[in-house]
PDB file of N, CA, C and O in Angstrom:
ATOM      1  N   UNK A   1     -71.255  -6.948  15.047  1.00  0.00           N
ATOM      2  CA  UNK A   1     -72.530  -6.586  14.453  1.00  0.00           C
ATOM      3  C   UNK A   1     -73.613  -6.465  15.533  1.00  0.00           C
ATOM      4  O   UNK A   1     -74.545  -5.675  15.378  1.00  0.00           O
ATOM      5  N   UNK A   2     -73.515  -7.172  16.531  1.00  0.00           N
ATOM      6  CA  UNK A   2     -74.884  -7.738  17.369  1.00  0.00           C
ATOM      7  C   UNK A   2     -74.266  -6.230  18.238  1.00  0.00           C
ATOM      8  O   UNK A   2     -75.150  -5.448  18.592  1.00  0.00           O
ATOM      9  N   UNK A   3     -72.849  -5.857  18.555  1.00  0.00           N
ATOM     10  CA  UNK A   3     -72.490  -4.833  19.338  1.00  0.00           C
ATOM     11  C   UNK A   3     -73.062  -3.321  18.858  1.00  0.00           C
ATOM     12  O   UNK A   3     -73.266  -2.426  19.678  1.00  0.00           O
ATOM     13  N   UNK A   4     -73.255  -3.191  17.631  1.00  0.00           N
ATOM     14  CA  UNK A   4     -73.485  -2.013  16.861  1.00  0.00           C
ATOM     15  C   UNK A   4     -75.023  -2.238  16.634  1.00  0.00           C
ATOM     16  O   UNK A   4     -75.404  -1.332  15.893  1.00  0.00           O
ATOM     17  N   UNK A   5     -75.695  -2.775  16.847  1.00  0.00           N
ATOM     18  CA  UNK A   5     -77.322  -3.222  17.119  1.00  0.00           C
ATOM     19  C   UNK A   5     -77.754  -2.851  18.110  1.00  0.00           C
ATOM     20  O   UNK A   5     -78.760  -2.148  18.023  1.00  0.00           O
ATOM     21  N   UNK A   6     -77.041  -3.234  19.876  1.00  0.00           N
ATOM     22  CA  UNK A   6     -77.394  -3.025  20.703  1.00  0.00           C
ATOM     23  C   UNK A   6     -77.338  -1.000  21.275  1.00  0.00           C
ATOM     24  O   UNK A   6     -78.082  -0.302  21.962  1.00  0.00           O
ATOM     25  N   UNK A   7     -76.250  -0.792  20.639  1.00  0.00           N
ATOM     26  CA  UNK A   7     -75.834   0.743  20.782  1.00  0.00           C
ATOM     27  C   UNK A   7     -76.622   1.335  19.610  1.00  0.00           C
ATOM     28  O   UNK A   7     -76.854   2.530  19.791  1.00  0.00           O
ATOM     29  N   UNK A   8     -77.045   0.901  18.592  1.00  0.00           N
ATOM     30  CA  UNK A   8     -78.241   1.413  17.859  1.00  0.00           C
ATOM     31  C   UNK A   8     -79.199   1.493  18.739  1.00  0.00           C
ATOM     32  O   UNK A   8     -79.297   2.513  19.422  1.00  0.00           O
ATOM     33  N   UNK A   9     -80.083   0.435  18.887  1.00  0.00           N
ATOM     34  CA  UNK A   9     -81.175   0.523  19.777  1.00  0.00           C
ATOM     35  C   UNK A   9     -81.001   1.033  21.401  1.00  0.00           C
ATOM     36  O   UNK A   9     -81.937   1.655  21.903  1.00  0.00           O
ATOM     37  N   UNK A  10     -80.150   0.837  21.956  1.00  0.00           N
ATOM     38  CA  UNK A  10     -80.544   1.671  23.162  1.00  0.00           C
ATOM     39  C   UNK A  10     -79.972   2.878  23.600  1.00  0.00           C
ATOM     40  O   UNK A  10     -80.196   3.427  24.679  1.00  0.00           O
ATOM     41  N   UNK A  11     -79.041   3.354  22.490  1.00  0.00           N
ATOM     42  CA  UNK A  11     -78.372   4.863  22.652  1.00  0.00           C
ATOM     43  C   UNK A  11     -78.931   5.521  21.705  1.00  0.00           C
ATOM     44  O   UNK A  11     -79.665   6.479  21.950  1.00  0.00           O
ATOM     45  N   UNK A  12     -78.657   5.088  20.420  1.00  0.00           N
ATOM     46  CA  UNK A  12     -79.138   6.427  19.070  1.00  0.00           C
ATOM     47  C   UNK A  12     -80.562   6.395  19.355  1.00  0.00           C
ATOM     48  O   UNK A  12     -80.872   7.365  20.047  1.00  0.00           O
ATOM     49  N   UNK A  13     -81.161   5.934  19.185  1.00  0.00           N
ATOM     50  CA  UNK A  13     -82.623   6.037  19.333  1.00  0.00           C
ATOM     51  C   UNK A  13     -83.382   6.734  20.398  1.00  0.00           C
ATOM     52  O   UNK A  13     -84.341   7.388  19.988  1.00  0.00           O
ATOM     53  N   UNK A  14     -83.188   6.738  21.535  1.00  0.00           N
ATOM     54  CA  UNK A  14     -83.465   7.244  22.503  1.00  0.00           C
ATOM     55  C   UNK A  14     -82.955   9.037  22.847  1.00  0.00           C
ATOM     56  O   UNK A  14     -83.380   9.961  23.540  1.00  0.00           O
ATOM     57  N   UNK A  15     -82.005   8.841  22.053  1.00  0.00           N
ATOM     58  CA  UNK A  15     -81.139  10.509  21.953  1.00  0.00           C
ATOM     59  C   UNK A  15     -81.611  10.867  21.049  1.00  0.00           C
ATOM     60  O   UNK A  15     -81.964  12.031  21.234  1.00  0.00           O
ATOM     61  N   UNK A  16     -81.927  10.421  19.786  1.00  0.00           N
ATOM     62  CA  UNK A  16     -82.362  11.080  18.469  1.00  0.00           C
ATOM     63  C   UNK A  16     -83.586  11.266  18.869  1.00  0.00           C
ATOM     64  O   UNK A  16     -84.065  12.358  18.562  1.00  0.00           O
ATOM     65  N   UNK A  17     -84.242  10.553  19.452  1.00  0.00           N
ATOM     66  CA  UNK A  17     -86.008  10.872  19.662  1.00  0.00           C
ATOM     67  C   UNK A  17     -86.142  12.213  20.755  1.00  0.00           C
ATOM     68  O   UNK A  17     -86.988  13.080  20.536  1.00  0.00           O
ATOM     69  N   UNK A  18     -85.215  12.292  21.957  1.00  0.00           N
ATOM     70  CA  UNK A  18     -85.577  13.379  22.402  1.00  0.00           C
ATOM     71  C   UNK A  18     -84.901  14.576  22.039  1.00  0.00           C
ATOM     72  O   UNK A  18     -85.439  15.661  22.260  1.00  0.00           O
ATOM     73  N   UNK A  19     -83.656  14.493  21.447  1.00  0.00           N
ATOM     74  CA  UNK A  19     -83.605  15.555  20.351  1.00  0.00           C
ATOM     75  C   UNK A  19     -84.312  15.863  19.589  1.00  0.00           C
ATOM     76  O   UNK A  19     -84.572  17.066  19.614  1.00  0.00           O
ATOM     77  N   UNK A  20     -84.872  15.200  18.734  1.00  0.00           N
ATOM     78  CA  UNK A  20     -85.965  16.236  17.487  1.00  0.00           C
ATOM     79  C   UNK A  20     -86.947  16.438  18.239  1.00  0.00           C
ATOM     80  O   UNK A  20     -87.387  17.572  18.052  1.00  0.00           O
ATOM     81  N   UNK A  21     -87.574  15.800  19.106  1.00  0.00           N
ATOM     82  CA  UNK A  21     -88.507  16.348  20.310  1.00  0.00           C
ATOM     83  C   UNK A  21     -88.199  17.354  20.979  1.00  0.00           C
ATOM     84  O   UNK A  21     -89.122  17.889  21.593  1.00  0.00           O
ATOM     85  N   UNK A  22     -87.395  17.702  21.045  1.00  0.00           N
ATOM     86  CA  UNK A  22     -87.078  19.004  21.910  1.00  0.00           C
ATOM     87  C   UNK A  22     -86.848  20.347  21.299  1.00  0.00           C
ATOM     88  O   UNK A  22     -87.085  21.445  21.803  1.00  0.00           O
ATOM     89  N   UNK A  23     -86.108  19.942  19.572  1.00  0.00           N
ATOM     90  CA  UNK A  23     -85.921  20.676  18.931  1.00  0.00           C
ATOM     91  C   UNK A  23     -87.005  21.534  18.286  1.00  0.00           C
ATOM     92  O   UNK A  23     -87.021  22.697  17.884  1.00  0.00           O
ATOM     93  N   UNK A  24     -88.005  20.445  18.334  1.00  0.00           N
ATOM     94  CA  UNK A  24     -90.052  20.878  17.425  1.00  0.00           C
ATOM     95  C   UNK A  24     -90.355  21.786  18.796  1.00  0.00           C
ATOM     96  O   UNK A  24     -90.610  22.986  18.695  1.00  0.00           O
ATOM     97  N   UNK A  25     -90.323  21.356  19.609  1.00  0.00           N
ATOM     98  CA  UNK A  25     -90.665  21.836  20.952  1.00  0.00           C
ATOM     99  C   UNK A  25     -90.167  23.082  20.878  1.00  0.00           C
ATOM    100  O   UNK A  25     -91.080  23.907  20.894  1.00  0.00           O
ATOM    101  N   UNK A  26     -89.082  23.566  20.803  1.00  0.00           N
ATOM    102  CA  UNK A  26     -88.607  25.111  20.564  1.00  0.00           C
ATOM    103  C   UNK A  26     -88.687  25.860  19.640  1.00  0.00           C
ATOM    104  O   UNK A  26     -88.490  27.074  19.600  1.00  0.00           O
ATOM    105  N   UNK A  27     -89.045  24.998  18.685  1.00  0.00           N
ATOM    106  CA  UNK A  27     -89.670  25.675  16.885  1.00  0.00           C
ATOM    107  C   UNK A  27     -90.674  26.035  17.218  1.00  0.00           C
ATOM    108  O   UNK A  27     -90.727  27.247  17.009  1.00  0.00           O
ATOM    109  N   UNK A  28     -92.023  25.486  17.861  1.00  0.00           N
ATOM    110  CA  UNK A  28     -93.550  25.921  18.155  1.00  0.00           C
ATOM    111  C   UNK A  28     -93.329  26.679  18.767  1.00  0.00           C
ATOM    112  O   UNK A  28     -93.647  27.809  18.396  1.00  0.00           O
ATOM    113  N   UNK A  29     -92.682  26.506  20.006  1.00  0.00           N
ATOM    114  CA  UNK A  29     -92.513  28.039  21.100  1.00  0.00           C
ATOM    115  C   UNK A  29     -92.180  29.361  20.792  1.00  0.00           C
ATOM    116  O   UNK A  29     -92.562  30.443  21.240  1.00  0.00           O
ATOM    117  N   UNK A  30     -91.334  29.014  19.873  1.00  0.00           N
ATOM    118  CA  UNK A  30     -90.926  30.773  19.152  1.00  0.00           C
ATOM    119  C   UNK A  30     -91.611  30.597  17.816  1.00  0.00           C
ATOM    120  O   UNK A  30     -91.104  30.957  16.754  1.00  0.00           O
ATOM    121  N   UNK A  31     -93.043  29.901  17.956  1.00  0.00           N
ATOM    122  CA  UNK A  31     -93.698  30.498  16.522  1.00  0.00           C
ATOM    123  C   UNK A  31     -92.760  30.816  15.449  1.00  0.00           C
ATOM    124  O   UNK A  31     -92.535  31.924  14.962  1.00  0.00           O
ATOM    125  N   UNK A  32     -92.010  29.170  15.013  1.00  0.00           N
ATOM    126  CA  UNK A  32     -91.379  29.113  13.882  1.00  0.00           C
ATOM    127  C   UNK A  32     -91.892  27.859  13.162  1.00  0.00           C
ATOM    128  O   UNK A  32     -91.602  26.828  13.768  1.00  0.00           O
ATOM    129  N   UNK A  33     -92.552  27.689  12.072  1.00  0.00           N
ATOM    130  CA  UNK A  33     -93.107  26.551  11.138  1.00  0.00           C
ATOM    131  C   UNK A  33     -92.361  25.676  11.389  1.00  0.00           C
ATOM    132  O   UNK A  33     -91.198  25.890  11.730  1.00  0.00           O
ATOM    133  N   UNK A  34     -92.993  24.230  11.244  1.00  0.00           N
ATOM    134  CA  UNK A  34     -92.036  22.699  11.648  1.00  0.00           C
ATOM    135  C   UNK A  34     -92.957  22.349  10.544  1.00  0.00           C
ATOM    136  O   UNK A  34     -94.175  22.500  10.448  1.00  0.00           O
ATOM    137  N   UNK A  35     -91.819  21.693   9.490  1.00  0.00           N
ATOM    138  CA  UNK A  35     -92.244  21.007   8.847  1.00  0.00           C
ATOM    139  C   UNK A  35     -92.986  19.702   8.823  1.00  0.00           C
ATOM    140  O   UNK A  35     -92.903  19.112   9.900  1.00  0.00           O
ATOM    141  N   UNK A  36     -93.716  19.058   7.868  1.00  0.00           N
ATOM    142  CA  UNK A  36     -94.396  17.953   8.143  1.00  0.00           C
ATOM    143  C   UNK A  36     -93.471  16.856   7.564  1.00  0.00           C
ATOM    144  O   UNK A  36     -94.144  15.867   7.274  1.00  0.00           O
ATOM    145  N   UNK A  37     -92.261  16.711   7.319  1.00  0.00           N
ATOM    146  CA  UNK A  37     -91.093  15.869   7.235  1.00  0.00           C
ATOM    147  C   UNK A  37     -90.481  15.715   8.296  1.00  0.00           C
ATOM    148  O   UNK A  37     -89.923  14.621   8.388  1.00  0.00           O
ATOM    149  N   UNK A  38     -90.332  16.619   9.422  1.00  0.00           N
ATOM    150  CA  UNK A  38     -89.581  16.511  10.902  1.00  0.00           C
ATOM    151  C   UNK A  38     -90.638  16.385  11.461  1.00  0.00           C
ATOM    152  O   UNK A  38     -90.261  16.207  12.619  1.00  0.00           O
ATOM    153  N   UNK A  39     -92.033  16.337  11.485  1.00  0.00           N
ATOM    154  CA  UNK A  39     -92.813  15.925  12.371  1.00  0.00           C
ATOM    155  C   UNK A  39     -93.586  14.249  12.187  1.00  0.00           C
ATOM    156  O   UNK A  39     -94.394  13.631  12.880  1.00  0.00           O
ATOM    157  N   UNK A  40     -92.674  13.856  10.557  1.00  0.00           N
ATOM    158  CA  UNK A  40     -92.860  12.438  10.646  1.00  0.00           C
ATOM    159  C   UNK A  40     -91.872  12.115  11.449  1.00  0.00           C
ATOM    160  O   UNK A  40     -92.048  11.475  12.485  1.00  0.00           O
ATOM    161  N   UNK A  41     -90.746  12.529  11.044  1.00  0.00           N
ATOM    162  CA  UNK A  41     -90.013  11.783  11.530  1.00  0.00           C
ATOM    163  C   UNK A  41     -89.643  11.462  12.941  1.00  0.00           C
ATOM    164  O   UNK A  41     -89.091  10.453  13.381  1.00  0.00           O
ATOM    165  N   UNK A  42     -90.020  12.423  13.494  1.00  0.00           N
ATOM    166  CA  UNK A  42     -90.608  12.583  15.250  1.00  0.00           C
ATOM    167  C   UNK A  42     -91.596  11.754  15.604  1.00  0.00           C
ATOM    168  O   UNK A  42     -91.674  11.509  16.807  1.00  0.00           O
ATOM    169  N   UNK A  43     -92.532  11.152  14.739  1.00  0.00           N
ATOM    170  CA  UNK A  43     -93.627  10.429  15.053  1.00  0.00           C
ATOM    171  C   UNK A  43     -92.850   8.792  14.625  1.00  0.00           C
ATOM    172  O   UNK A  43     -93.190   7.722  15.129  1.00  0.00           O
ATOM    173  N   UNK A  44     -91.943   8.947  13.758  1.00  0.00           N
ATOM    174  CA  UNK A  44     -91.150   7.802  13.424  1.00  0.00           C
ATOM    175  C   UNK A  44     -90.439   7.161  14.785  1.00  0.00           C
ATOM    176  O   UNK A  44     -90.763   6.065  15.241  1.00  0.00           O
ATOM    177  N   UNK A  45     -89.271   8.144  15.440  1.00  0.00           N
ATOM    178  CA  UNK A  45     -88.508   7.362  16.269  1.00  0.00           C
ATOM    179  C   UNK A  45     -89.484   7.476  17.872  1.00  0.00           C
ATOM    180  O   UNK A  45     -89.143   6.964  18.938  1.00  0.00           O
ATOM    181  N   UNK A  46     -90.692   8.264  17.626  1.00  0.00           N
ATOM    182  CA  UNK A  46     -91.296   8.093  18.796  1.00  0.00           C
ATOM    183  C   UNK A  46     -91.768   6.502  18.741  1.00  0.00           C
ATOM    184  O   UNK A  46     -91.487   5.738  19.665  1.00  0.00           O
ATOM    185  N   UNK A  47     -92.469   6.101  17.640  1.00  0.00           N
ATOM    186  CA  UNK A  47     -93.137   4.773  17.453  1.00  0.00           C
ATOM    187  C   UNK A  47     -91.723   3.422  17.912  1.00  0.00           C
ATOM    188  O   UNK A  47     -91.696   2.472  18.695  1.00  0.00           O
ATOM    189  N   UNK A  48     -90.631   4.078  16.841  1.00  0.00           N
ATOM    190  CA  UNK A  48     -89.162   3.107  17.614  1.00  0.00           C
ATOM    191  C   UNK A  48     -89.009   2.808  19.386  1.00  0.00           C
ATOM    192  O   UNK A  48     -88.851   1.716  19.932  1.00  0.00           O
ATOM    193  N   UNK A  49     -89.094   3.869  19.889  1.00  0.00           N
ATOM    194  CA  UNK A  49     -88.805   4.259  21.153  1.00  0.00           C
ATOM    195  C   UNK A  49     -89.876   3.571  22.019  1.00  0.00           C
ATOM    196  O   UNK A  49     -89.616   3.002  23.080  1.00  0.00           O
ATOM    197  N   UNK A  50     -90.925   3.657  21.555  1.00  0.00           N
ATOM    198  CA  UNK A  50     -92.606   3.049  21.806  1.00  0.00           C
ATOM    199  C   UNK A  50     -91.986   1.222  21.930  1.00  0.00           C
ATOM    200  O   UNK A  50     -92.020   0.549  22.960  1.00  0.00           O
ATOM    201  N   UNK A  51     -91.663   0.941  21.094  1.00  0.00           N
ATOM    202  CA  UNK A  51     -91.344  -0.607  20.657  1.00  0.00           C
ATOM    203  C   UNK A  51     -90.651  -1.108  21.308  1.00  0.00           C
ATOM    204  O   UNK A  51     -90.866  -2.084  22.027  1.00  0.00           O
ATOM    205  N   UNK A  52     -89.163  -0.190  21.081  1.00  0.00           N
ATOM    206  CA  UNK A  52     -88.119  -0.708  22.294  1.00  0.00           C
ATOM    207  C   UNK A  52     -88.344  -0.922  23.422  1.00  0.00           C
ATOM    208  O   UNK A  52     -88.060  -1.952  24.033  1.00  0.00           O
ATOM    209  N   UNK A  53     -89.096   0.409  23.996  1.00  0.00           N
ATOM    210  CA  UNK A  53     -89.583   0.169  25.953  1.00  0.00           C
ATOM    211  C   UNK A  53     -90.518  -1.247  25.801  1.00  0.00           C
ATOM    212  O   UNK A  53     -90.514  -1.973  26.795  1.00  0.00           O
ATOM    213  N   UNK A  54     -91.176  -1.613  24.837  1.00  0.00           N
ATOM    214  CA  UNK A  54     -92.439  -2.643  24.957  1.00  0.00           C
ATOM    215  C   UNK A  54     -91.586  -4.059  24.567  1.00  0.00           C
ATOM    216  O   UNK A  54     -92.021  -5.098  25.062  1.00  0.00           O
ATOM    217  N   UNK A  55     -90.570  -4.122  23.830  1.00  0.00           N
ATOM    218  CA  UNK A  55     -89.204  -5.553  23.853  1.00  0.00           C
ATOM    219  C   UNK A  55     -88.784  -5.344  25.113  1.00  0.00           C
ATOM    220  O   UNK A  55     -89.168  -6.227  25.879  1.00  0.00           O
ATOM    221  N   UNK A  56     -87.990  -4.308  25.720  1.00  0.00           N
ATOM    222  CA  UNK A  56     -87.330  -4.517  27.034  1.00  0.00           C
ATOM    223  C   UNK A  56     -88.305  -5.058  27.887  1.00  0.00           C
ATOM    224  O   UNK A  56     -87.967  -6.135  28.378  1.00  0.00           O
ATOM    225  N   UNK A  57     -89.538  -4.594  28.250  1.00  0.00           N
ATOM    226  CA  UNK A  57     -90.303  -5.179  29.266  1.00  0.00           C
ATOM    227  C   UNK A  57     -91.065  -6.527  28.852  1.00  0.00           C
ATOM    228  O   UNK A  57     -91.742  -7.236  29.596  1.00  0.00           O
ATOM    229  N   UNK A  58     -90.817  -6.699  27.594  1.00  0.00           N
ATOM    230  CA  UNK A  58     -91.198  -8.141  27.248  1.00  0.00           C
ATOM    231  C   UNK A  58     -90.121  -9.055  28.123  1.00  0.00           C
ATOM    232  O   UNK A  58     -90.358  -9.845  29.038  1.00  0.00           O
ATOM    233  N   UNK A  59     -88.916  -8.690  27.553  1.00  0.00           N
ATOM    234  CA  UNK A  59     -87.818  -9.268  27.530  1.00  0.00           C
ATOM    235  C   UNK A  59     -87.534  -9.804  29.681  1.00  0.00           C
ATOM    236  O   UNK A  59     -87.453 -10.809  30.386  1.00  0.00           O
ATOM    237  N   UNK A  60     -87.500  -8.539  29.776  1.00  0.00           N
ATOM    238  CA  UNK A  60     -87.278  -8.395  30.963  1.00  0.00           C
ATOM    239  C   UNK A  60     -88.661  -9.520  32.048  1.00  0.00           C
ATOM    240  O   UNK A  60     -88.388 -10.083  33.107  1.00  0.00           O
ATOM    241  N   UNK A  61     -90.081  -9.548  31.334  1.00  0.00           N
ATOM    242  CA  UNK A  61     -91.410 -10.090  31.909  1.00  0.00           C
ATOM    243  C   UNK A  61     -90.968 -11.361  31.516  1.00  0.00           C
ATOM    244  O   UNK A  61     -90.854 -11.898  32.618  1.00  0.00           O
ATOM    245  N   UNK A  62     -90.513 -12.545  30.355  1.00  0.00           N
ATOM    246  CA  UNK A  62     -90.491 -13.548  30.317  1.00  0.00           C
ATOM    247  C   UNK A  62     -89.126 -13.749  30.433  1.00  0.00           C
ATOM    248  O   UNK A  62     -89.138 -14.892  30.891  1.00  0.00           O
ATOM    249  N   UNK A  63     -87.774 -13.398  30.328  1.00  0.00           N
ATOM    250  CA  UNK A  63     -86.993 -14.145  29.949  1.00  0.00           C
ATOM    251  C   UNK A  63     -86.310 -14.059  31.230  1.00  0.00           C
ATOM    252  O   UNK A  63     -85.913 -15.179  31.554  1.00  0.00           O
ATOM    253  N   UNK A  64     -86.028 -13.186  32.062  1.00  0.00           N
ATOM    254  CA  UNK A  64     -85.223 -12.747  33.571  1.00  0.00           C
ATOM    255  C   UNK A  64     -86.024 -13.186  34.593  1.00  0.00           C
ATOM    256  O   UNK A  64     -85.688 -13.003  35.763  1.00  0.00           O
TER     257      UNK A  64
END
């Protein structure tokens, strides 16, 4: 469980965030509408991604 937590948080998350980031990124460029459901959800795993870097350097500032 704790194994499928850690590969949650520091693989899917980090790939899923710059995937749909990249993907909006090429929707605007060729002036194609992005919905406001993929641009939560882009603002979703950005805020994840936001959190994680700010635990690791917690983690990394008090506990190592």
């Amino acid at each position: 469980m704790f194994n499928f937590f850690l590969m949650f948080l520091f693989v899917l998350i980090p790939t899923a965030s710059l995937s749909l980031d990249s993907y909006l990124r090429y929707r605007v460029a060729k002036n194609q509408p992005v919905s406001t459901a993929w641009k939560g959800c882009n603002h979703v795993l950005a805020i994840l991604l936001i959190m994680q870097l700010l635990g690791l350097a917690l983690y990394f500032f008090y506990l190592a």
